[in-house]
C-alpha positions as CSV (number, residue, x, y, z in Angstrom):
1,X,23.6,-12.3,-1.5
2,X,22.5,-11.1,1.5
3,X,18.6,-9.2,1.3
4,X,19.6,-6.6,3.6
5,X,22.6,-5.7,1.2
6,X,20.6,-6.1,-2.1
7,X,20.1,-2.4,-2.6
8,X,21.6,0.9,-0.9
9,X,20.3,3.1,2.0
10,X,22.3,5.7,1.0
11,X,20.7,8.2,-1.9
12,X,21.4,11.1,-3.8
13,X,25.5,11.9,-4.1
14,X,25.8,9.6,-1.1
15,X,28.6,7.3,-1.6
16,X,26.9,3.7,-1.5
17,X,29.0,1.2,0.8
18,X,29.9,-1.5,-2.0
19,X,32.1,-2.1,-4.4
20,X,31.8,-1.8,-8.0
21,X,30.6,-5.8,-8.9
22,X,28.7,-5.8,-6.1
23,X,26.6,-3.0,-7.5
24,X,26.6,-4.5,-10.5
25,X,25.1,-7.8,-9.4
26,X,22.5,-5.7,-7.5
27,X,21.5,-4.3,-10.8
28,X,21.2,-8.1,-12.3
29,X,19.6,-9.0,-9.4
30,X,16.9,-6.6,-10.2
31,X,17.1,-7.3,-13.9
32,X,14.3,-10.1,-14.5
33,X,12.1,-8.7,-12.2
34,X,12.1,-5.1,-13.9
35,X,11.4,-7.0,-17.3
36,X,8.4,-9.4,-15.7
37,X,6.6,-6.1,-14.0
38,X,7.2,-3.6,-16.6
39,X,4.0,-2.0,-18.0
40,X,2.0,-3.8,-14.9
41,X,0.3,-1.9,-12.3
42,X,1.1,-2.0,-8.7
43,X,-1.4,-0.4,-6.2
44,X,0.6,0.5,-3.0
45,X,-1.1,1.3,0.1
46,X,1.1,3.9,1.7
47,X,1.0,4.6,5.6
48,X,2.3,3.5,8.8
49,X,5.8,4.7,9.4
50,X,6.3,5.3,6.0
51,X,4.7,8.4,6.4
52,X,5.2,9.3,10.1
53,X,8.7,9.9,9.9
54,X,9.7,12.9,7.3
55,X,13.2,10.8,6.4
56,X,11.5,7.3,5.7
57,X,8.7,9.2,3.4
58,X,10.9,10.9,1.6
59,X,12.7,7.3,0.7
60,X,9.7,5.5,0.1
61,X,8.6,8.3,-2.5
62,X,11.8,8.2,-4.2
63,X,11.7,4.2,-4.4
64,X,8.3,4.6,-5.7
65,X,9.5,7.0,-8.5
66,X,12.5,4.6,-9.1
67,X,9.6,1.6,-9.8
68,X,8.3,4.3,-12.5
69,X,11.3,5.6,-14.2
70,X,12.1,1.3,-14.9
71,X,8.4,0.9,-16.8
72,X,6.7,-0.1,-13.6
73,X,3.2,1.7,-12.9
74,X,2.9,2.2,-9.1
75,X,-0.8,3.7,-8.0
76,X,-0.4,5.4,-4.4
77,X,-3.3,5.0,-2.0
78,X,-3.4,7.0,1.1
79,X,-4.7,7.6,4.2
80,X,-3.2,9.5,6.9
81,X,-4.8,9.0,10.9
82,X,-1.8,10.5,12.6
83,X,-2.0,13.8,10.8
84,X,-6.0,13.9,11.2
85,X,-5.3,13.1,15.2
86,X,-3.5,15.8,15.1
87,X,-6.0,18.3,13.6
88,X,-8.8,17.3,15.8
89,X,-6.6,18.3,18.7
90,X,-5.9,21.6,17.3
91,X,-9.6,22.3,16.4
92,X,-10.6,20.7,20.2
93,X,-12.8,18.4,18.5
94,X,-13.2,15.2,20.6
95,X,-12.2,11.6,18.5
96,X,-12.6,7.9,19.7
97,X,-12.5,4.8,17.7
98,X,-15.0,1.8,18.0
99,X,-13.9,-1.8,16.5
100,X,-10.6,-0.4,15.0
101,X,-12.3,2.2,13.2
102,X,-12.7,6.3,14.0
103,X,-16.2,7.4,14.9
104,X,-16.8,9.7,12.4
105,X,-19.8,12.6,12.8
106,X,-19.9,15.7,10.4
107,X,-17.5,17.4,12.0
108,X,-14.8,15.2,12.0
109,X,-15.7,14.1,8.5
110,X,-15.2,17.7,7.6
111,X,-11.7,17.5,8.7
112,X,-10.8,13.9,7.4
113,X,-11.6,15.5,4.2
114,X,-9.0,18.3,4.8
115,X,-6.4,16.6,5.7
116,X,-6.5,13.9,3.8
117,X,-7.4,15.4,0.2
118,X,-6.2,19.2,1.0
119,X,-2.7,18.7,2.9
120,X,-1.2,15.2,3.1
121,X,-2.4,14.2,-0.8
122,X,-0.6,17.7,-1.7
123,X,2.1,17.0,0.1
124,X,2.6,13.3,-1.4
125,X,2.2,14.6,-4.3
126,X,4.8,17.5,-3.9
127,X,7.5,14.6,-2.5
128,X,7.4,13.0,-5.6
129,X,7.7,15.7,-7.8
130,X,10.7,16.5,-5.8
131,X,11.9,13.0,-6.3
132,X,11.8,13.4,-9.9
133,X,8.6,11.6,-10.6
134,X,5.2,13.3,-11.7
135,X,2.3,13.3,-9.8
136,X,-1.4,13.8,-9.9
137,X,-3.6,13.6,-6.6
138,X,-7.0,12.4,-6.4
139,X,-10.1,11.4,-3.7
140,X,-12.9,9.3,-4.5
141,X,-14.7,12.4,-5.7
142,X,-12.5,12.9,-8.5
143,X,-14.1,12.0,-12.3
144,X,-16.2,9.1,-10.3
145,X,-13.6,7.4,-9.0
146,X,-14.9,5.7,-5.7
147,X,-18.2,5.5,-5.3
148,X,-19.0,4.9,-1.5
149,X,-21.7,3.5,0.5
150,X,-22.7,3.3,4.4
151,X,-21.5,0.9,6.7
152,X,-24.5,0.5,8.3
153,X,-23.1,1.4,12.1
154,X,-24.9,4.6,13.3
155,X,-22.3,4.4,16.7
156,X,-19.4,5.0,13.7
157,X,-21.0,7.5,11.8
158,X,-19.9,8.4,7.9
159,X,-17.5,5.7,8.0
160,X,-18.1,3.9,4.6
161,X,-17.3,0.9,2.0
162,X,-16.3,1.1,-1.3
163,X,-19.9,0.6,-3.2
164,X,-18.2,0.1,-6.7
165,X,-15.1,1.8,-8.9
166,X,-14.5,3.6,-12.1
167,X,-10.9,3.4,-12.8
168,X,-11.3,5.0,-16.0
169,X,-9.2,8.1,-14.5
170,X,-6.7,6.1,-13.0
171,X,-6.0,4.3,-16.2
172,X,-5.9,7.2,-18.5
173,X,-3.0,8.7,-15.8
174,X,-1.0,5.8,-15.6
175,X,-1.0,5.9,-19.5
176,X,0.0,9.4,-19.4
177,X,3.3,8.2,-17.5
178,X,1.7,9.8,-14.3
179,X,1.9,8.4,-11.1
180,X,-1.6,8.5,-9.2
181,X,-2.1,9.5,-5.5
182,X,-5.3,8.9,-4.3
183,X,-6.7,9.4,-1.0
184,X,-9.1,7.4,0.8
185,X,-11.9,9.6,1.0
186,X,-14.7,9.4,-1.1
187,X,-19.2,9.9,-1.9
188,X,-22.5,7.8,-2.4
189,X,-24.8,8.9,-4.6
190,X,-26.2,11.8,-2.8
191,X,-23.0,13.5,-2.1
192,X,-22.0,12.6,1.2
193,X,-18.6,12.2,2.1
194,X,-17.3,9.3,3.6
195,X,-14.0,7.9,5.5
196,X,-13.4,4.6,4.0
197,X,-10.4,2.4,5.1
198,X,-7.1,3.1,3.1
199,X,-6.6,-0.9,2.7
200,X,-9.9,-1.6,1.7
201,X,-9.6,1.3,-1.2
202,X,-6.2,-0.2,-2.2
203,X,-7.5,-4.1,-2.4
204,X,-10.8,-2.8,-4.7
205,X,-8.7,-0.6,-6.9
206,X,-5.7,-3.5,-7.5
207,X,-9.0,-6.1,-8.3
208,X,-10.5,-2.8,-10.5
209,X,-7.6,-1.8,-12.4
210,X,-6.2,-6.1,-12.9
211,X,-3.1,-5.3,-11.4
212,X,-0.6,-7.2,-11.1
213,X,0.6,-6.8,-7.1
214,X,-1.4,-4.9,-4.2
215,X,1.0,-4.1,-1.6
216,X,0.2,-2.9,2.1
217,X,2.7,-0.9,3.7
218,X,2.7,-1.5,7.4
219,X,4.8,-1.3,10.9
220,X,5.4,-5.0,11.0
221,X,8.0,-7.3,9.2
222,X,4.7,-9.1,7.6
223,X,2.6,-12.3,8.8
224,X,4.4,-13.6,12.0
225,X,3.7,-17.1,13.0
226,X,4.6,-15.1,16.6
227,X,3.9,-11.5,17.0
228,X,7.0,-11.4,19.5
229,X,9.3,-13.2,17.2
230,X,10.4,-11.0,14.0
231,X,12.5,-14.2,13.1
232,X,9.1,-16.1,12.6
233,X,8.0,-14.2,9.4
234,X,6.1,-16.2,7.1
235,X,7.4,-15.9,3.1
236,X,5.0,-17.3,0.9
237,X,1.5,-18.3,1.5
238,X,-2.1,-18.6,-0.6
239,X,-5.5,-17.7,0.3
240,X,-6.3,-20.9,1.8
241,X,-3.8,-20.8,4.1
242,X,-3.7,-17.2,5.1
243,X,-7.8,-18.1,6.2
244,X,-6.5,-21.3,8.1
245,X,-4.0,-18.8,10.2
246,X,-6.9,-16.4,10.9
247,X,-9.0,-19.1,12.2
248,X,-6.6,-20.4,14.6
249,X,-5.5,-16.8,15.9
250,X,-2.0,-16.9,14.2
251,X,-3.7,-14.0,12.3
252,X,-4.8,-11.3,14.8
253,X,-6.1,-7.8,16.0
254,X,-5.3,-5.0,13.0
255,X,-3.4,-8.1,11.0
256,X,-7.0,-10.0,10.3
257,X,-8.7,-6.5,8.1
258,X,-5.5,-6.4,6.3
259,X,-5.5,-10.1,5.2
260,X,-9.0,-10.4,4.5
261,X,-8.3,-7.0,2.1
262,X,-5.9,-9.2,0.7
263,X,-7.4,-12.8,0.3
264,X,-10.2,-10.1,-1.3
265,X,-8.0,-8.6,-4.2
266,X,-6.8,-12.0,-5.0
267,X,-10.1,-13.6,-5.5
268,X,-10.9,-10.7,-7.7
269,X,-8.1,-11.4,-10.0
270,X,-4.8,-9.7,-8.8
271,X,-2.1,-12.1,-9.2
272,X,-0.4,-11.5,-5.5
273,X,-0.4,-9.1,-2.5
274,X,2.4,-8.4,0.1
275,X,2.5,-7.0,3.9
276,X,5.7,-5.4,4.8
277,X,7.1,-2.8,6.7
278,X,7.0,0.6,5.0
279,X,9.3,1.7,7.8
280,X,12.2,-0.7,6.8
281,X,14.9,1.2,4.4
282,X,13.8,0.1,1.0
283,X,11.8,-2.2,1.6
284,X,9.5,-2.0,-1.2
285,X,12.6,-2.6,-3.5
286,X,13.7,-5.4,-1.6
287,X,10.7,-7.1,-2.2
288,X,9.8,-6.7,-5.6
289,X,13.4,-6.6,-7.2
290,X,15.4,-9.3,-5.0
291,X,14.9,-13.2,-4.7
292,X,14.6,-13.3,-1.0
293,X,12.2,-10.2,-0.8
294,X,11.4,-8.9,3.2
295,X,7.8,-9.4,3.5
296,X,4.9,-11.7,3.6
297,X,3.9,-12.5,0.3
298,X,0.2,-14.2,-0.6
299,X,-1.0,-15.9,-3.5
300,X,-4.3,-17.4,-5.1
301,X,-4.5,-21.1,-3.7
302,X,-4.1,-22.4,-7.6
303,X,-0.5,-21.3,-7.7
304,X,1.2,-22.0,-4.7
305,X,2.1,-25.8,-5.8
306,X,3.4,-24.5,-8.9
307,X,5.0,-21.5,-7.5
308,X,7.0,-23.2,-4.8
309,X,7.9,-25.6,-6.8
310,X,9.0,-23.6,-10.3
311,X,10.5,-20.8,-8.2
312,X,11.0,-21.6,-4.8
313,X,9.2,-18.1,-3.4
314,X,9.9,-16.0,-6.4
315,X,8.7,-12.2,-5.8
């Protein structure tokens, strides 16, 4: 069966373009994948075109409350740079970004803080429960969660790392049935706020909480052996070989921070991480619930043998 036909773009009392066996081999497609991941927890870093365009966010939300309605506990991590862009503008304050990441001075930090935790969490949040799911939105501030230190880098201001987490919060939400949206903002231990990389949260919550899958939402298919060839998407790889690819510059540019965030979660004990376009229709159900997934899908170096062998790229 065909990936791209595995599951319907059409939603709501849309008619969906199949006929009735093919739906129902969808549904057994799905079948052994919704029994291996129920009760497991799946951090999802959400951003990209995912959240740019109002029709693909609404979709991805919706697939994300489908994962929890089957027994599947998702964990949303945010960030949101288009929308803070945009407020900087507004307020005339001046932004630039050194080594990938935003120069951040009190000012701006004021407004990442805003946006991020006052409007676009809200508004994730809001999606969902308009999707039929339930919602609770967090920061790093919230009951401990993220504790954050300084980069180091006066030129980028209060840009931070994650200095430890308490998922103590997280775990008694997702117990609760709740789904948790958290955004990437967080303090140190004098109560300074800092901007901390969406990814990076994601990769230290998935190793914190033992999930089971950290998932990157992106604008790109996944890991392309060429970046101008979307045919050359690599599947399956392990930790080992996603270093040998950054080495030799098959890994570049804004692909080598999410990889290493990767290769990161999975030495720490989460059992596999995907990259994959948030922007695609369904694509986060199309690689968790179908055999030939969409993505790039990396595992800890001890399993790959095994895995390729056993299952021949199972999700």
């Amino acid at each position: 069966m065909q990936t791209n036909a595995s599951l319907p773009a059409a939603t709501g009392s849309q008619a969906v373009a199949c006929d009735p066996l093919t739906r129902a081999q969808i549904l057994i497609e799905a079948l052994p994948y919704i029994q291996q991941y129920q009760g497991r927890v799946i951090v999802i870093k959400y951003g990209g075109a995912a959240m740019v365009h109002q029709e693909r966010r609404a979709e991805v939300l919706r697939d994300i409350v489908f994962l929890a309605c089957v027994g599947i506990r998702p964990v949303l991590v945010h960030g949101g740079g288009p929308e803070i862009n945009s407020w900087l503008q507004k307020l005339d304050i001046p932004f630039k970004f050194v080594d990938g990441l935003r120069v951040t001075d009190a000012a701006t930090m004021e407004v990442v803080e805003m946006v991020l935790v006052g409007k676009v969490n809200k508004q994730i949040v809001q999606l969902i429960s308009l999707a039929g799911g339930s919602a609770v939105g967090l920061c790093g501030r919230d009951g401990n969660l993220i504790r954050a230190r300084s980069q180091g880098r006066a030129e980028i201001g209060f840009v931070g790392e994650v200095s430890s987490i308490n998922p103590q919060l997280v775990q008694t939400l997702l117990e609760g049935g709740q789904i948790p949206v958290i955004s990437s903002v967080a303090a140190d231990e004098t109560g300074q706020a800092y901007n901390i990389n969406a990814d990076t949260v994601a990769g230290e919550l998935a190793a914190s909480l033992g999930a089971e899958k950290l998932i990157l939402l992106t604008d790109t298919p996944g890991i392309l052996r060429d970046p101008e060839d979307p045919s050359s998407l690599i599947t399956l790889l392990d930790i080992e070989t996603a270093r040998q690819l950054i080495q030799t510059g098959v890994v570049r540019g804004g692909m080598i921070p999410k990889v290493q965030c990767c290769i990161r979660a999975l030495a720490q004990g989460v059992r596999a991480a995907h990259i994959l376009d948030g922007g695609s229709p369904h694509s986060l159900l199309l690689e968790l619930l179908t055999d030939a997934g969409v993505g790039t899908k990396l595992i800890p170096s001890q399993f790959s043998a095994q895995l390729r062998e056993q299952s021949n790229g199972f999700r």
